[in-house]
C-alpha positions as CSV (number, residue, x, y, z in Angstrom):
1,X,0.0,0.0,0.0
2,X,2.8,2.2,1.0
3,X,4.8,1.7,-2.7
4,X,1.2,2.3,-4.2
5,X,0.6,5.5,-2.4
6,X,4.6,6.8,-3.2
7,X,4.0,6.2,-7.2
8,X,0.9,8.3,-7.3
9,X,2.9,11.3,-5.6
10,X,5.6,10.9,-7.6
11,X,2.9,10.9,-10.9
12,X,1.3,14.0,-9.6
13,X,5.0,15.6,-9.3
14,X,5.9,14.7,-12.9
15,X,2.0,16.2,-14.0
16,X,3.1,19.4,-12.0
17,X,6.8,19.6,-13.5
18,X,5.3,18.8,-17.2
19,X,2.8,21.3,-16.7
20,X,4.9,24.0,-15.7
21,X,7.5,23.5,-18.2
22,X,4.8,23.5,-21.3
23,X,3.4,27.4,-19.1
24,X,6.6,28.7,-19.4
25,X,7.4,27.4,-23.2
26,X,4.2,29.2,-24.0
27,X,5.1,33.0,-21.7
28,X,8.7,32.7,-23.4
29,X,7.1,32.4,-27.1
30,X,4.1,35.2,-26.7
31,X,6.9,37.3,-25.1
32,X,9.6,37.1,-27.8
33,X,6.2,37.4,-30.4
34,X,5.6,41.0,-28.6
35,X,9.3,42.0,-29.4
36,X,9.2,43.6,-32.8
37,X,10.8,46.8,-33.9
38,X,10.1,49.0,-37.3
39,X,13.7,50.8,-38.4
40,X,13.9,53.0,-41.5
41,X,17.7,54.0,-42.9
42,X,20.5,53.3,-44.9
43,X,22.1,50.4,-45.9
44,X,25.7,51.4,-44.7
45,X,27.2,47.4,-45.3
46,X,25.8,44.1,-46.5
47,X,27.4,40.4,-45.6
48,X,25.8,37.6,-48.0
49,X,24.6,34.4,-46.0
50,X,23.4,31.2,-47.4
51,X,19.7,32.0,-48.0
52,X,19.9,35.9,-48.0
53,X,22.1,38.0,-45.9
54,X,22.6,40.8,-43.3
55,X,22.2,44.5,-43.9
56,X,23.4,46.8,-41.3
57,X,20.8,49.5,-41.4
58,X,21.5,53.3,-39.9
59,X,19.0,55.8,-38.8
60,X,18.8,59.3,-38.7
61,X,19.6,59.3,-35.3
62,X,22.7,57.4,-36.0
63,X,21.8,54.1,-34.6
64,X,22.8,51.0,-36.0
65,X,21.0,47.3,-36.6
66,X,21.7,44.2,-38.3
67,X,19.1,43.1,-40.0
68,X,18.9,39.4,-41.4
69,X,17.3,39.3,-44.5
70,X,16.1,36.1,-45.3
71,X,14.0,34.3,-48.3
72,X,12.7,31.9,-45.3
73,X,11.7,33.9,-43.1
74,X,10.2,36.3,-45.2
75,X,8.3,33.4,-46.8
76,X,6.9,32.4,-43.0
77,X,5.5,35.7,-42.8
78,X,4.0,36.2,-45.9
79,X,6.9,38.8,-47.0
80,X,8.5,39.0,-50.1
81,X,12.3,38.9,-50.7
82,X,14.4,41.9,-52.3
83,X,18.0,42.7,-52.5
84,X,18.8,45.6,-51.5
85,X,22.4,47.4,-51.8
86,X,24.7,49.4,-49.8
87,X,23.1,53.0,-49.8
88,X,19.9,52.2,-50.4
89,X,16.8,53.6,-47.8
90,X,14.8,51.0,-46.4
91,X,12.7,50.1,-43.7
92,X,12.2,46.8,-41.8
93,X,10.2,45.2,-39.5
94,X,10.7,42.7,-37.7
95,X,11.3,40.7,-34.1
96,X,14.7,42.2,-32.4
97,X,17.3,41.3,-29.6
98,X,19.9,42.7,-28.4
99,X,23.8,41.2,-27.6
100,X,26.1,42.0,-24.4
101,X,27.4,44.8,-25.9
102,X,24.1,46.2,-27.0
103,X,23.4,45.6,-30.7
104,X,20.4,45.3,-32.2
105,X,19.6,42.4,-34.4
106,X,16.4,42.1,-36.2
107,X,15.1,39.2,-37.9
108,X,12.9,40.6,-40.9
109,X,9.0,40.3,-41.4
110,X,9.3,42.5,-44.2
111,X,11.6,44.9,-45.9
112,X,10.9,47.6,-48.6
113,X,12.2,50.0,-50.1
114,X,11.6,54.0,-48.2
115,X,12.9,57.0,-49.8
């Protein structure tokens, strides 16, 4: 009776731990989803990747991001892919983080040409 009664707790903790684990997957995903970021500038440097590449974007304020700019991900979000060169305007929207030492990246939703 004893061994009977010691596997149900330990079920009930596994339920609870499960549980938990799946809430926090959830908060972590609607919190990153809440993280996007619109920036307009120029294209002051562009490093090709495998399925697009990565524009480093400047504002009028002077602030810098790396944008990826992606034929995937653009595709997930019902975006279209361009290629854009160094000096062009554009703006981009997308989810953002940041590093250690405080640049901004930004995966791109969409990108188009501004100016």
């Amino acid at each position: 009776m004893k061994h009977l009664f010691i596997s149900i707790g330990l079920l009930m903790a596994l339920g609870a731990v499960v549980s938990c684990n799946h809430q926090k997957k959830a908060a972590a995903t609607q919190a990153a989803a809440q993280k996007e970021i619109e920036v307009t500038g120029e294209i002051i440097k562009i490093e090709n990747g495998k399925d697009g590449y990565m524009a480093t974007v400047k504002d009028k304020s002077g602030t810098s991001y790396l944008v990826t700019i992606s034929m995937i991900n653009l595709q997930k979000s019902g975006g279209s892919f361009n290629r854009f060169e160094v000096g062009q305007i554009i703006k981009a929207k997308g989810t953002f983080w940041k590093d250690h030492t405080g640049n901004t990246y930004i995966t791109a939703k969409s990108v188009a040409a501004a100016g």
